[in-house]
C-alpha positions in Angstrom: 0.0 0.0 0.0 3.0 2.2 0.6 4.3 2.0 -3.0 0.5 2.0 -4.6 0.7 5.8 -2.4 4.1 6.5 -3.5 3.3 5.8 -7.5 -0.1 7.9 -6.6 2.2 10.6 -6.0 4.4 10.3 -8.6 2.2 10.0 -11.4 0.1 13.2 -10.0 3.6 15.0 -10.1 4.3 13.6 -13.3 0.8 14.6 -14.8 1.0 18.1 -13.2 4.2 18.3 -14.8 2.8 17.7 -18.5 -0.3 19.6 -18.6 2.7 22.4 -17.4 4.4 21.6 -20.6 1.6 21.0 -23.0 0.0 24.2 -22.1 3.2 26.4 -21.8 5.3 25.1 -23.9 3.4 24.1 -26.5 0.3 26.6 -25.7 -2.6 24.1 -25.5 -5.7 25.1 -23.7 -6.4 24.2 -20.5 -9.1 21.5 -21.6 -6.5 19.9 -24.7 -3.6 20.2 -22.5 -5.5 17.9 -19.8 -6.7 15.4 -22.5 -3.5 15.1 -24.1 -1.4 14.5 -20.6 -4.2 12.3 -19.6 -2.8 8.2 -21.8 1.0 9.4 -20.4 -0.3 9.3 -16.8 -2.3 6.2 -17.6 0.6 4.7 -18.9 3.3 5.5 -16.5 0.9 4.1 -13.3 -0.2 0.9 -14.6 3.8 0.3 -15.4 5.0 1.2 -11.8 2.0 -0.7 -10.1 2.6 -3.3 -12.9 6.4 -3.5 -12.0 7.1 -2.5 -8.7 4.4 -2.4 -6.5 3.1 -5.7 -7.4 5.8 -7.1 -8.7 4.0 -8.9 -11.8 6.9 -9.8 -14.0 4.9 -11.0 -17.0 4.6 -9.3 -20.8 2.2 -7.1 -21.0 -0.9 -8.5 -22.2 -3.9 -7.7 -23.6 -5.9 -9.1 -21.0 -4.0 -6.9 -18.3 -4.7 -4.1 -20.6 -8.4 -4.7 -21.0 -8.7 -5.1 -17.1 -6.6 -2.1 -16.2 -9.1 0.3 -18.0 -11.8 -1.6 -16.6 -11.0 -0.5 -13.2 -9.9 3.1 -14.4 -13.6 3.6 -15.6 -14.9 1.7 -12.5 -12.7 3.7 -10.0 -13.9 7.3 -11.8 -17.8 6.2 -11.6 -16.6 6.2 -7.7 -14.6 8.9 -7.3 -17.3 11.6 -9.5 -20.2 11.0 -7.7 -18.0 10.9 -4.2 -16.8 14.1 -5.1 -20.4 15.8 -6.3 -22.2 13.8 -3.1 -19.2 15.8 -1.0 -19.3 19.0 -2.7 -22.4 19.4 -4.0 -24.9 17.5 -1.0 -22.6 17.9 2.2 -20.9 21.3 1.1 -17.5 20.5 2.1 -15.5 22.8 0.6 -13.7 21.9 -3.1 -10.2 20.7 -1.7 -11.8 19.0 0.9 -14.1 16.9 -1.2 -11.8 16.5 -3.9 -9.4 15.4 -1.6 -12.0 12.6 0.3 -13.0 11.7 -3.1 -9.2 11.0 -4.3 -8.9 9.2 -0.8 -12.2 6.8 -2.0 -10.9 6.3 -5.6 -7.7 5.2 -4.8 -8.8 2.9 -2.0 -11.1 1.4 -4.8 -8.4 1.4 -7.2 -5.9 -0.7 -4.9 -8.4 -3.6 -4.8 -9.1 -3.5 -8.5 -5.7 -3.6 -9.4 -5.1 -6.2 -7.0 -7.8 -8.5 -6.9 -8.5 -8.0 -10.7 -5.8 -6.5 -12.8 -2.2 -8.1 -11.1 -3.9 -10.9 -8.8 -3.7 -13.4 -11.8 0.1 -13.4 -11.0 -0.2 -14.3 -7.3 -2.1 -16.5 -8.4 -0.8 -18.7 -11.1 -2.8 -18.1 -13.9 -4.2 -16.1 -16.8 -8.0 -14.7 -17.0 -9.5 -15.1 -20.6 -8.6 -11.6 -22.6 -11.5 -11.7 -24.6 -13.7 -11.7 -20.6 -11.4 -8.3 -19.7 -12.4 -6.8 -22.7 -16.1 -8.2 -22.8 -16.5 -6.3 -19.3 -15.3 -3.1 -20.5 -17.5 -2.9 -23.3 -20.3 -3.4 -20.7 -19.0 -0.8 -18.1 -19.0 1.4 -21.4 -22.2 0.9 -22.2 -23.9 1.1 -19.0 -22.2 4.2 -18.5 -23.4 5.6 -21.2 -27.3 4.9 -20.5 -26.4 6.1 -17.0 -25.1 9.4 -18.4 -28.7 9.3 -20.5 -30.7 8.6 -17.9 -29.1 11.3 -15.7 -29.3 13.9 -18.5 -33.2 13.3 -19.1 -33.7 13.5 -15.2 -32.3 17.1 -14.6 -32.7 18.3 -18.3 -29.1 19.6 -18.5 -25.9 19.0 -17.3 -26.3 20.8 -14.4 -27.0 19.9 -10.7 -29.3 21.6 -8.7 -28.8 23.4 -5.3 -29.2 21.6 -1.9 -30.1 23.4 1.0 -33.3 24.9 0.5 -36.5 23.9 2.0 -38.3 21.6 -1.4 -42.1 22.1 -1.7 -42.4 18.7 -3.5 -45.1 16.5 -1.9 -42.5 14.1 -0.8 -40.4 16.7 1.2 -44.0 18.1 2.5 -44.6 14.5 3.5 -41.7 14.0 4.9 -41.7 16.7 7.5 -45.6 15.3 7.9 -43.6 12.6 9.3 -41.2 14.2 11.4 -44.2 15.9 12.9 -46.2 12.6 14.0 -48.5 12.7 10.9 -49.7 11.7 8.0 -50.6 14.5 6.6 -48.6 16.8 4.2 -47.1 19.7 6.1 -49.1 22.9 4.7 -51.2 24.9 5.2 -54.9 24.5 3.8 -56.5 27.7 2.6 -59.6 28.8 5.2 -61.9 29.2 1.8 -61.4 25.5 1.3 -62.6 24.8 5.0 -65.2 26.6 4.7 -66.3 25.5 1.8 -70.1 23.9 1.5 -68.6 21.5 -0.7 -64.8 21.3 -0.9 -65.3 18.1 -3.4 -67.2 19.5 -5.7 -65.0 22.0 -7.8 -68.3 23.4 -9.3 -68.9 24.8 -5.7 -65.2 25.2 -4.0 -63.6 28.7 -4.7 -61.3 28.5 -7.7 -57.8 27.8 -7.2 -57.4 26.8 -3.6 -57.4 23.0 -4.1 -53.5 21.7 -5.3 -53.5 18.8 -7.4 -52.6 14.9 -6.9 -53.8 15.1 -3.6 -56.7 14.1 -1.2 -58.4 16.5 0.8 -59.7 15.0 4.2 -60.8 17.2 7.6 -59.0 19.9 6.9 -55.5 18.5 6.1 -53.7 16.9 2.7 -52.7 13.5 2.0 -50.9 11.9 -0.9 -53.0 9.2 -2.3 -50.4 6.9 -3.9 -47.2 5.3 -2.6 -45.0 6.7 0.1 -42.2 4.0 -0.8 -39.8 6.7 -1.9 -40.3 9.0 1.0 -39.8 6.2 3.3 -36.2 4.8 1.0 -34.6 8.1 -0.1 -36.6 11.6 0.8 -36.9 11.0 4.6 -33.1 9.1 5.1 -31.8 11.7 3.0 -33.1 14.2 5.6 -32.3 12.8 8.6 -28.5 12.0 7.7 -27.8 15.7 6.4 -30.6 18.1 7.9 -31.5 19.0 4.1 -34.7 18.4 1.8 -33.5 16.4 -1.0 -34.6 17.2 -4.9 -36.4 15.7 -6.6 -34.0 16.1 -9.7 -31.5 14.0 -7.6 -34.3 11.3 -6.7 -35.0 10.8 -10.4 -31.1 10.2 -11.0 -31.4 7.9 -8.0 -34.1 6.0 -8.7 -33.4 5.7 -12.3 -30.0 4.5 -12.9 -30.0 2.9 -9.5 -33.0 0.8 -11.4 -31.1 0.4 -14.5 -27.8 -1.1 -12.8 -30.2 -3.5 -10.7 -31.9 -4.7 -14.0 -28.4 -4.7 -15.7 -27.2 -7.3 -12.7 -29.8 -9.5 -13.3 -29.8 -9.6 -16.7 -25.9 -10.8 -16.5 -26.3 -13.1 -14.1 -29.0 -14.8 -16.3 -27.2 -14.9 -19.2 -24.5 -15.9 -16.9 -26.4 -18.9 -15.6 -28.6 -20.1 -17.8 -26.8 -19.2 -21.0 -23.3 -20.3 -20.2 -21.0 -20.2 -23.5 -20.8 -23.8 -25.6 -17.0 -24.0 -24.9 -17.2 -23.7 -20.6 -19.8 -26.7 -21.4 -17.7 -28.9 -22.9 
C-alpha cells in the first residue's frame, strides 16, 4: 500500500508536470492540454504498479490491458459522484471533497488492481482476454445509459442546489412525518374549509385545491405510494438536515433501477446461458 501511495504521487507529479508543458510550452488550452497528458499518466501508473508495486513480472498482455481500463472507468464512476455527493450535498468545501473523493478512488483502485488487474500473477494463472475486454465494453455501455438517464432526469448538465426547503409533496410529506403525521405539512386555505362542498369543484372557490392530492378534515394526504419518502426523501433528511430534490431522486431511482436490472440480466445470461466452450 506504501508503493500503490508513493506511484499515486508520482504519477500526480508527473501529470501536473505535462499539462505544465503542453500548455506552456506548446500553448494548449487548459481542456487539450489535460486530454492530451491524460494516456501518459495512464501509462506511467499501470507500469510502476505493474512493475514495482506488485511485482508482476509477465509481458504485458492484452488481457491486463483490458482489465486495467476496466478498473480506471470503474474507480472514476466512484470517485465523481463521491466528489459531487461531498461537494455538492454535504458542502464540504472543493479541496476538501476533492481530496475525500481522491482518498475513495484510490482505496477502490488498490483492490481492483489487485484482486483484478495483477492478482492473476499471485495466483498462477491467466483470466480469458476476450472476458477483460467483454467487461469493458459493458461498463461502457452502461455508463453511457447512466449518463442518458441522468441527462433526461435534470434536463441539463447541471446539478441543482441543496439546502433549500423543497415544496415537492415528498419533502411536504416527509416533514408530515417528522411531525407525528400523516398529513402533508401545509397549510390548507380557510376558503377550502369553509367550503359547503370542498369536493365538488363546481362549488369550492377557484384555485385553492392543489393537485394529486386528497383533501380530508381539513389536512392533505398523498393518495399513492410513500415507498420513496420512506427509501430516499426522509433518510436523506435525517443524515444531512437537508430536503433532497427531486431532480437527484430521479437520478437515483433511475439508474440505480437500470444497474439492478443490468445485474440480473448478467447473471441470467450468466447462468442459464453459459458459453458452448465452458460446457464442454
Amino acid at each position: 500500500m506504501v508503493r500503490f501511495g508513493c506511484v499515486g504521487v508520482a504519477v500526480t507529479l508527473f501529470f501536473m508536470g505535462l499539462n505544465a508543458l503542453f500548455a506552456r510550452g506548446l500553448g494548449l488550452g487548459a481542456q487539450a492540454a489535460f486530454l492530451a497528458s491524460y494516456p501518459p499518466a495512464l501509462a506511467l501508473h499501470f507500469t510502476l504498479n505493474k512493475l514495482w508495486t506488485f511485482g508482476d513480472r509477465r509481458a504485458t498482455s492484452a488481457r491486463h490491458i483490458g482489465d486495467y481500463l476496466f478498473s480506471v472507468v470503474a474507480t472514476f464512476l466512484i470517485q465523481w459522484p463521491a466528489f459531487t455527493a461531498l461537494h455538492g450535498i454535504f458542502h464540504l468545501a472543493g479541496w476538501a471533497a476533492a481530496g475525500g473523493a481522491n482518498l475513495i478512488q484510490m482505496t477502490a483502485s488498490y483492490l481492483l488492481l489487485r484482486r483484478r488487474v495483477f492478482g492473476a500473477a499471485e495466483a498462477g494463472k491467466e483470466p480469458d482476454t476476450a472476458s477483460s475486454w467483454h467487461r469493458l465494453a459493458l461498463l461502457l455501455a452502461a455508463v453511457g445509459v447512466s449518463a442518458l438517464l441522468a441527462w433526461t432526469s435534470l434536463g441539463k448538465w447541471e446539478l441543482p442546489q441543496t439546502g433549500p426547503r423543497e415544496q415537492d409533496y415528498f419533502n411536504l410529506l416527509v416533514r408530515g412525518f417528522r411531525k407525528g403525521s400523516l398529513a402533508l405539512d401545509v397549510e390548507v386555505p380557510e376558503a377550502l374549509k369553509a367550503s359547503r362542498n370542498p369536493y365538488d369543484p363546481a362549488v369550492r372557490p377557484a384555485g385553492v385545491a392543489p393537485h394529486d392530492v386528497s383533501y380530508y378534515k381539513g389536512r392533505y394526504y398523498l393518495y399513492f405510494g410513500v415507498v420513496p419518502v420512506v427509501t430516499l426523501f426522509w433518510p436523506f433528511r435525517a443524515l444531512t438536515g437537508f430536503d433532497l430534490s427531486m431532480a437527484y431522486a430521479a437520478v437515483a431511482y433511475g439508474v440505480g433501477a437500470f444497474w439492478v436490472v443490468a445485474w440480473l440480466w448478467l447473471r441470467i445470461v450468466r447462468d442459464l446461458f453459459p458459453p458452448r466452450n465452458s460446457a464442454a
